[in-house]
C-alpha angles and dihedrals in degrees: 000000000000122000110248111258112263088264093075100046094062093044080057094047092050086046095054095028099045121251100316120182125264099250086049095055088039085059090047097052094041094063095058099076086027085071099053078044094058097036095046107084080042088059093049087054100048088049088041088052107031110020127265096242090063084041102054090041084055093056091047090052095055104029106184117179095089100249 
């Protein structure tokens, strides 16, 4: 199954948040890649360090995106 396109996920987020403006839904949705951004370099330094393999068995471990 196919995730929906991002027009109906808003239309889902202004159904279960209530009618936000535009420019607020554009900032929601705007934080969700800004975190992976930010926490990227922090990711190459933690494989880097510490290995990927330990890393990535870490992130399977403590999954936290909700799915």
């Amino acid at each position: 199954m196919q995730p929906p396109v991002p027009a109906q996920r808003l239309k889902s987020m202004r159904a279960a948040y209530g009618a936000w403006s535009a420019t607020t839904t554009g900032l929601t949705v705007l934080a969700f890649p800004l975190d992976r951004h930010l926490a990227g370099p922090l990711g190459g330094r933690l494989a880097v360090r510490y290995g990927p393999r330990r890393l990535a068995a870490l992130g399977a471990a403590f999954p936290v995106d909700g799915a």
